[in-house]
C-alpha positions as CSV (number, residue, x, y, z in Angstrom):
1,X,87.1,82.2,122.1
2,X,83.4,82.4,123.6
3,X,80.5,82.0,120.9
4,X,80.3,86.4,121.4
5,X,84.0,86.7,120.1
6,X,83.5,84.3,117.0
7,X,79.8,86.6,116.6
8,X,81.8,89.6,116.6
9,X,84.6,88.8,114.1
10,X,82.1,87.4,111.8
11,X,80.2,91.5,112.0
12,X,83.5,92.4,111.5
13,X,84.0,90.8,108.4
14,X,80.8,91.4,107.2
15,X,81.6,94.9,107.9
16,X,84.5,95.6,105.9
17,X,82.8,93.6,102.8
18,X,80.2,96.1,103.1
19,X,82.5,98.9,102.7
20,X,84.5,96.8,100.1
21,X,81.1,96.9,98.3
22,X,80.5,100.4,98.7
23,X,83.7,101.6,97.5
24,X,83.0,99.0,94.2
25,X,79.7,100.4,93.6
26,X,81.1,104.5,93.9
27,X,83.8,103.8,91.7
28,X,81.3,102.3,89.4
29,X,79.2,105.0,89.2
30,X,82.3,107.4,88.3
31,X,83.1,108.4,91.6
32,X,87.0,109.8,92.0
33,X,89.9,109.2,94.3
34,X,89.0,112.0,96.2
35,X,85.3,112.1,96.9
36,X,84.7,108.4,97.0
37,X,86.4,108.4,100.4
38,X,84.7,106.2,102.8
39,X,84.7,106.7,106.7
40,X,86.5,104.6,109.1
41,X,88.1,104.2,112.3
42,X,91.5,103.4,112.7
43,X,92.5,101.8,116.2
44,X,95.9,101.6,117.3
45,X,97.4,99.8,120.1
46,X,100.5,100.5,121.6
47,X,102.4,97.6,123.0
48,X,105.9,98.1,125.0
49,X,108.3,95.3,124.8
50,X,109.8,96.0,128.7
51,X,108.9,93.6,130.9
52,X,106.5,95.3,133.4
53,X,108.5,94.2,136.3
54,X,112.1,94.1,135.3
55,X,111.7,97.5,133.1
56,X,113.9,95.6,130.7
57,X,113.1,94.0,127.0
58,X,113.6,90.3,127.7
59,X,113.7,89.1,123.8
60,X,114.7,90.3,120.8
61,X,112.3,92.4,118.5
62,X,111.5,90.0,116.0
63,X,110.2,87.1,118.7
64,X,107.7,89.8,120.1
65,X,106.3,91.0,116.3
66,X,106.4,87.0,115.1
67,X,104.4,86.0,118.5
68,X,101.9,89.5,117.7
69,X,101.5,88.3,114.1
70,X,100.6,84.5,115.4
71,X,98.4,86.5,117.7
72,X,96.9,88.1,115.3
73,X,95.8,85.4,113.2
74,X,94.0,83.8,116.0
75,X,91.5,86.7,116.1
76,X,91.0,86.6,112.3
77,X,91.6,90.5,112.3
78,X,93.7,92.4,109.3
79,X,96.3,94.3,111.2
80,X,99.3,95.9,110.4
81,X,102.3,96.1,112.7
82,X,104.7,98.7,113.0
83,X,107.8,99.6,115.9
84,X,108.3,102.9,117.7
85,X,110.8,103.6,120.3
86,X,110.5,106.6,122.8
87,X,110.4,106.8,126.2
88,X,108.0,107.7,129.7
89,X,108.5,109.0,133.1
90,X,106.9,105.5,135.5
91,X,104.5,106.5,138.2
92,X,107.4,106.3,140.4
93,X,109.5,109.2,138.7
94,X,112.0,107.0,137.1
95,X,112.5,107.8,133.2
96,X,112.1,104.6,130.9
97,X,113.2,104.1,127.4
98,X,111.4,101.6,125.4
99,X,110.3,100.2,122.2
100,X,107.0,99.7,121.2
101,X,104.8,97.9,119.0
102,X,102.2,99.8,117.0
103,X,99.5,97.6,116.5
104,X,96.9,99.3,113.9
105,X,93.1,97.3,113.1
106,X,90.4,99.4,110.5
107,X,86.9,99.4,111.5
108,X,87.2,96.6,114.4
109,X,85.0,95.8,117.1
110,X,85.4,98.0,120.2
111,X,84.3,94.1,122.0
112,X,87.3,93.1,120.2
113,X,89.9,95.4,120.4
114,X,89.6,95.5,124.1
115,X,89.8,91.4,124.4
116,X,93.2,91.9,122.3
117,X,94.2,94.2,124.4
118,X,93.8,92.6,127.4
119,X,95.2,89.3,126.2
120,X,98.4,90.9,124.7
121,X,98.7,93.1,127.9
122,X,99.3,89.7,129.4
123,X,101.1,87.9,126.5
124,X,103.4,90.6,126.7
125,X,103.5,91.1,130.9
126,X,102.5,94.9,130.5
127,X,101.1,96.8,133.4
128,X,98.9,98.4,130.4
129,X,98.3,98.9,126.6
130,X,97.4,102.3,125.3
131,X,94.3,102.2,122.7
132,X,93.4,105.0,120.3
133,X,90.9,105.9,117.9
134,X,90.9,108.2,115.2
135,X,87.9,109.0,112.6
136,X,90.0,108.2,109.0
137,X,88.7,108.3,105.2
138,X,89.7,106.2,102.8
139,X,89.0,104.2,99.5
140,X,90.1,100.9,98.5
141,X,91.4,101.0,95.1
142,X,90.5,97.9,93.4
């Protein structure tokens, strides 16, 4: 990782102990479940498991979430990891089934969640990895 990448996870972490803090400090000062709602951003990256040029899942399930968790770790980023299956039509008409892995990081760098994307789009031999971002609220309940 360049000196940028370890800059950024450190923000990162001083981020969400900022908004630990804040959540503390509402709670504190009588602040309920339902108003003491922070805002954040939840990303989620969608990872196939089919090989981008045999169209076909080359391991098991459990190889590709263990080798995402290891991945994972090496960012320094809380994540949480869930599978999907479903399906697409390629760019060349043919339909495709595959699973997927739902990769989900709270209030990360957007420097960072495109270097993770673009490593595990090659990790995983993907022609591409679907990012989105939604505006969430929530509270951690301490």
């Amino acid at each position: 990782m360049t000196p940028y990448s370890n800059y950024l996870l450190l923000k990162q972490h001083l981020l969400h102990q900022q908004q630990l803090a804040k959540s503390k400090l509402h709670q504190m000062a009588g602040g309920s479940e339902t108003d003491g709602k922070i805002k954040m951003v939840e990303t989620r990256l969608y990872i196939g498991l089919n090989d981008a040029e045999t169209r076909t899942q080359l391991f098991e399930t459990e190889k590709y979430i263990e080798q995402l968790k290891k991945f994972c770790f090496t960012y320094h980023v809380p994540f949480s990891v869930g599978l999907e299956e479903g399906g697409y039509f390629h760019e060349d008409g043919e339909y495709i089934e595959e699973k997927s892995l739902v990769l989900t990081l709270i209030d990360a760098e957007k420097a960072i969640i495109e270097n993770i994307a673009k490593d595990l789009r090659t990790l995983f031999h993907q022609e591409s990895i679907l990012i989105t971002d939604d505006e969430v609220k929530g509270c951690y309940i301490t």
